[in-house]
N, C-alpha and C positions, 0 to 999 in steps of 0.2 A: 504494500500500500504506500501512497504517496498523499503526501499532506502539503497544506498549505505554509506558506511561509512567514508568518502573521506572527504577534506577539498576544496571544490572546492563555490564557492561566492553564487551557489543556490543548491539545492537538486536533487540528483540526483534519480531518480525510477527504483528501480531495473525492472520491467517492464516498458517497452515504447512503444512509436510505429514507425515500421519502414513504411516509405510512396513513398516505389518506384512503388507501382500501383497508387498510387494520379496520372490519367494523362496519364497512361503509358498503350499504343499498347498492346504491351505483353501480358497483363491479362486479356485483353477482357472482361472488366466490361463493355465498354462502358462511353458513354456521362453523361447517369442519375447517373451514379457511381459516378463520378469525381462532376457534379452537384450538388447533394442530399446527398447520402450515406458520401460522405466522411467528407463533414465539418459535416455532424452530427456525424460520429466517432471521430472528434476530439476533439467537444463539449464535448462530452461523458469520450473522455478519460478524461480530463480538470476534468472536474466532478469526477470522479477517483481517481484523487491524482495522474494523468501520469503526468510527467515534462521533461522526455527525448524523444525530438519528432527528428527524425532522416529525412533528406531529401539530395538532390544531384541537381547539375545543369545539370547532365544529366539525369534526372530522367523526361520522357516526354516533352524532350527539354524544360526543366523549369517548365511545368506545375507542378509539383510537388510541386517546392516549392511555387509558385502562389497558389495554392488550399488549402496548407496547411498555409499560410501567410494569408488570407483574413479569413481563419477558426479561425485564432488562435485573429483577429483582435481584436490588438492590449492587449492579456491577457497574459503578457509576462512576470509581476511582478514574479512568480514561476517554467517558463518554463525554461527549461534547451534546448534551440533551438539549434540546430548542421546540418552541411552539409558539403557540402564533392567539391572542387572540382579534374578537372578530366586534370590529371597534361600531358599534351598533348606537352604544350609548358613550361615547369617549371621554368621560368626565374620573376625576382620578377617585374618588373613593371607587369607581364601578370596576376601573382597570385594577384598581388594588384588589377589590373581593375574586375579580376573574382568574389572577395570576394565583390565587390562593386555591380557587376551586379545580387548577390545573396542576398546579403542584399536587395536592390532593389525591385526584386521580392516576398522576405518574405515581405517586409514593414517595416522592423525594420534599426535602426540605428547603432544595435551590436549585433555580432552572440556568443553565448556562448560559441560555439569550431567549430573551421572551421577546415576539414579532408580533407589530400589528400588521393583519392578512391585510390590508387593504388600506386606502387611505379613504376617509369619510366623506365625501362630497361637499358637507354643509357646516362643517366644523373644524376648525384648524387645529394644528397639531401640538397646542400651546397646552391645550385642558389635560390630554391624552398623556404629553410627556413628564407634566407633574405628576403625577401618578409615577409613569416609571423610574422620574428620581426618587420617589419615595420610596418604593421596591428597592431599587439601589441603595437607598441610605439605609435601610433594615435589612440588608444582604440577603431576600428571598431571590433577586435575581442578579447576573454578574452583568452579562452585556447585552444592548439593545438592539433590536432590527426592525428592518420594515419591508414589508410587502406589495409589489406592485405598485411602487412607486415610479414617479417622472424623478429629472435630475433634482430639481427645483424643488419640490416638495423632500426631495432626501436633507439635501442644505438646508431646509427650512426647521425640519424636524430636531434635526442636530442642533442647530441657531439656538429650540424650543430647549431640547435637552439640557444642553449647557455642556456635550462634551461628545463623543462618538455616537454614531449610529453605527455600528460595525458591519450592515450586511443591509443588501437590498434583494428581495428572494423573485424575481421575475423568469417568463418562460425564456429561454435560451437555449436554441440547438440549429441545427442545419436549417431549419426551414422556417425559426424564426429568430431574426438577429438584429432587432431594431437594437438591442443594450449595447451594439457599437457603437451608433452614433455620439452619445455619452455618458452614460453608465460605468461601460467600462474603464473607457479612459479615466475618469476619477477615479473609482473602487482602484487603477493601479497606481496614480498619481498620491493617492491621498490613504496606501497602505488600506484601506475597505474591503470586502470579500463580495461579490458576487455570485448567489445561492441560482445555481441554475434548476428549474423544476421544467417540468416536462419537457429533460435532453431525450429524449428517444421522441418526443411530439407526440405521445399517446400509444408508440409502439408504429409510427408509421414506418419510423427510418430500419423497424426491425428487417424490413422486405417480405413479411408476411403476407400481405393484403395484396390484393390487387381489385382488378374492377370486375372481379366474380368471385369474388373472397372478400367480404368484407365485415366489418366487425357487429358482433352479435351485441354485446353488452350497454346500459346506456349511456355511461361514460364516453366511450369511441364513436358508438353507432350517431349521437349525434352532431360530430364533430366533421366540420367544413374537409379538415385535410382527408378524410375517407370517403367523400364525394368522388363518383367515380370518374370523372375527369378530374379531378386531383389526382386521384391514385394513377393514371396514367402519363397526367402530368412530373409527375416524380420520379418516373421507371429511371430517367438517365440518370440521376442524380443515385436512387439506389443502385442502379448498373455498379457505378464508382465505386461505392460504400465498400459491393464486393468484392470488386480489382483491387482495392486495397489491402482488404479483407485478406485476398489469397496471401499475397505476400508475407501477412503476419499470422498466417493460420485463425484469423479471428474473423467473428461474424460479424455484418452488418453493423449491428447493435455496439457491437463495441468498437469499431470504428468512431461511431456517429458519439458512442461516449466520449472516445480517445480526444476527440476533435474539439469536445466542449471544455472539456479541462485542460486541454493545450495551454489556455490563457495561464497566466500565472495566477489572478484574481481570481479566478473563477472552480467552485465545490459543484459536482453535480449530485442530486438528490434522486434517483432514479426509484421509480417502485418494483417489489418483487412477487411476479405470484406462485415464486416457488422458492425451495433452494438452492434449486438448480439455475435459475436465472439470476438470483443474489450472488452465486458464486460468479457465474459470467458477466454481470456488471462489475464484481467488483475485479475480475481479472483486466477489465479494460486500461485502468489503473498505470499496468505494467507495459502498454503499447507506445511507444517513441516513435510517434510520426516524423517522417523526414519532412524538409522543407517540401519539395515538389508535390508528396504526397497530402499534405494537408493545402497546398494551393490548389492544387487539381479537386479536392474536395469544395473547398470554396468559392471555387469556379463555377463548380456543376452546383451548388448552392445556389450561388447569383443567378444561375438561370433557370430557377426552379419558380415559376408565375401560377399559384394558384388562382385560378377562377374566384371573384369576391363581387360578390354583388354590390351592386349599388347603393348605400346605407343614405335615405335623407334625415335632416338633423330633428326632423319629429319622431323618425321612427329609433334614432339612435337615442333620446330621449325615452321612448317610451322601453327599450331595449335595459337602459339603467335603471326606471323605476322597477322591470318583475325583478331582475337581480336584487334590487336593494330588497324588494317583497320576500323573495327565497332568502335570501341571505335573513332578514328577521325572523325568517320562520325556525332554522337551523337553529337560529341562538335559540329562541326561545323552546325548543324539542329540547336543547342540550339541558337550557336550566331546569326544566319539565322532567328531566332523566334525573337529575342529581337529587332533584329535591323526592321521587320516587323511588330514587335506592337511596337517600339518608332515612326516608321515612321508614322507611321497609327494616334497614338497621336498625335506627331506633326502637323499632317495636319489636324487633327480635331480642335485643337487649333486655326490655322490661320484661318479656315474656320466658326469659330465659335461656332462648336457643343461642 
């Protein structure tokens, strides 16, 4: 494994694992997945040399980080643990009670970088980051992040904080690379880490799919890049992945990882739905792209044009208020879960069991 080069109190893995199917409807693993499968991928990763384990409090109204807290029980001395909450109400006693109800569910008594998922629309990051300095000043958390942020709201947050934002967690892979523009160039300018999430784009750059193959689950099925003029739009671009691929005995996949943690800035957080696919992300790790071969990858990048309909500014409006609708519902199921398994405790306490 290979880590980042940051001065941050544990180590960071340039691979990690992201854990938003630990738990979660969406990906249709099912019950044995979240039971079985998963704490054994994160034994596994542990085994590895992984230390960036990525989780959210809306990630399976909690179960997420539940699955991934009882996995990790209690082998924390080298983890780099992070999560994310989901800034809905941003004002700091609320950020305070959330990071508590997160630690909580991991089982730990200090989260290594707590992330806000998103940045709020209608409330600046002034309310949101008092709160995380008071988490800071009472050592429940070490370092700060943020999610899906622009450059300007990163600088702005920091401005807020009164000191680092250590990590911006936006998508970043082959076929999506706005975070050059300038993302990255600060995160390397200004020592910041840029958390890449969905490096594989859903599993498209695995080469699995094509345009009579295409994905069953409703995470992928409804996602633009497996439109079937996408997926054929892509084929040159995965052609490459494999020519690569041969050379280093590696697949697609790990190619398409190799590529994204080429930067020096840049952690990819990939998810696993096996352990067998946790091991092969995390062997990407060990891939040394030559110069040619990561330009020729770049290249077939740059000429990769998905089909994108025409968005007008009403309809991209009306497009953020369902998000912001689901995204409230999410919180509000997770605080609806907590407060039905405290209940549930509770009365198993008085009652004895």
């Amino acid at each position: 494994m290979r880590y980042l080069g940051i001065d941050t109190a544990k180590r960071i893995s340039k691979i990690g694992l992201g854990t938003w199917q630990f738990g979660s409807s969406e990906w249709g693993y099912g019950n044995g997945y979240a039971e079985r499968e998963a704490p054994a991928i994160v034994i596994r990763a542990l085994e590895l040399g992984v230390t960036l384990f990525d989780t959210a409090e809306i990630y399976g109204f909690g179960s997420s980080e539940r699955i991934l807290g009882e996995a990790l029980d209690g082998s924390l001395d080298s983890v780099f643990l992070t999560t994310k909450i989901m800034p809905v109400v941003p004002v700091a006693p609320v950020v305070e009670q959330r990071a508590v109800a997160s630690a909580n569910r991991l089982g730990v008594h200090r989260l290594d970088m707590y992330q806000v998922h998103q940045p709020n629309p209608l409330v600046h990051d002034r309310t949101i980051m008092r709160g995380m300095r008071a988490l800071q000043r009472i050592g429940l958390i070490d370092e700060v992040g943020v999610s899906n942020y622009p450059l300007a709201r990163w600088r702005a947050a920091e401005d807020a904080l009164g000191s680092r934002v250590l990590s911006n967690q936006v998508g970043y892979s082959l076929v999506a690379r706005s975070a050059e523009r300038d993302l990255l160039p600060f995160a390397e300018s200004h020592n910041r880490v840029l958390i890449a999430s969905s490096p594989l784009a859903h599993g498209l750059l695995a080469g699995r799919y094509h345009g009579t193959s295409r994905p069953a689950n409703p995470a992928r099925a409804t996602n633009p890049f497996f439109h079937p003029e996408n997926l054929e739009r892509a084929e040159e671009l995965i052609a490459v992945l494999r020519e690569v691929g041969d050379a280093h005995s590696a697949t697609p996949a790990q190619v398409a990882l190799a590529w994204v943690i080429h930067h020096p800035a840049v952690a990819a957080i990939p998810g696993a739905s096996s352990v067998e696919q946790l091991e092969s992300n995390v062997a990407a790790a060990e891939i040394e792209l030559a110069d040619d071969e990561h330009q020729a990858l770049s290249t077939a990048s740059a000429r990769y044009r998905p089909i994108d309909e025409p968005v007008s500014l009403a309809r991209r409006k009306l497009t953020s208020l369902k998000h912001w609708g689901k995204t409230l519902k999410y919180w509000t199921n997770t605080m609806w879960h907590d407060y039905r398994l405290e209940h549930v405790q509770s009365s198993d306490a008085r009652n004895g069991k």
